[in-house]
N, C-alpha and C positions, 0 to 999 in steps of 0.2 A: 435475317434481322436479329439482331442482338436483344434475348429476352429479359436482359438486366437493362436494357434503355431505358433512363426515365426512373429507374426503380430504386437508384439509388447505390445501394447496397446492396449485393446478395445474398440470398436467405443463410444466416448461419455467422453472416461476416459481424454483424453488427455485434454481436454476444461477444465474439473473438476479441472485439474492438475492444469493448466496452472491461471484458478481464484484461486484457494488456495494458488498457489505460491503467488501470485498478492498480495491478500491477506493477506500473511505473509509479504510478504515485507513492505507494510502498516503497519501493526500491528508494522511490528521492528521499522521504521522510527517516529511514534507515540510514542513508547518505549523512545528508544533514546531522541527524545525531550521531552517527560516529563520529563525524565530522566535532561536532562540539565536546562529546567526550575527551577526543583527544587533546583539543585546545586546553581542557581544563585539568587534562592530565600534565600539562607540559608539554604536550609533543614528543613524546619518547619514540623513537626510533623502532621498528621492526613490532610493533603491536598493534597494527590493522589489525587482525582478523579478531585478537580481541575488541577492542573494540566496536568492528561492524556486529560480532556476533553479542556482545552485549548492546548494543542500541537495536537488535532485529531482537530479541527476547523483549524491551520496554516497550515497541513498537508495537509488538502481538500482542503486549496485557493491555495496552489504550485499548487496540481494537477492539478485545476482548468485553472490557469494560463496557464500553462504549455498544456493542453489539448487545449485553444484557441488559443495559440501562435502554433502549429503544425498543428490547420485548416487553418490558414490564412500562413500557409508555404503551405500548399499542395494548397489551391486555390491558392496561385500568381503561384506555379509551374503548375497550370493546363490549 
């Protein structure tokens, strides 16, 4: 008998899951902004990696942000 029947997920996978999703959705949101960077650069030719590496630096200060501004939500409600 299969001790995952019924149980869904096995113990460990959901976590994996849930960072890989995490994960991607970073990856897309970094996408995205290179992606508009370089519209607004003009399109120049051969400066991907500037740009993804400048839209994954803007991408970590949001989060960043975003990640202090939800401590100092949960301390004043605690």
């Amino acid at each position: 008998m299969d001790r995952f029947a019924g149980a869904g997920v096995p113990p460990g996978e959901k976590e994996n899951r849930e960072v890989s999703m995490a994960d991607q959705s970073r990856e897309d949101r970094i996408r995205q902004r290179a992606y508009e960077l370089w519209e607004k650069e003009g399109k120049p030719e051969g400066a991907d990696l500037r740009f993804w590496e400048q839209a994954m630096g803007e991408i970590d200060e949001e989060d960043q942000r975003q990640d202090m501004s939800g401590k100092r939500a949960r301390r004043a409600g605690a």
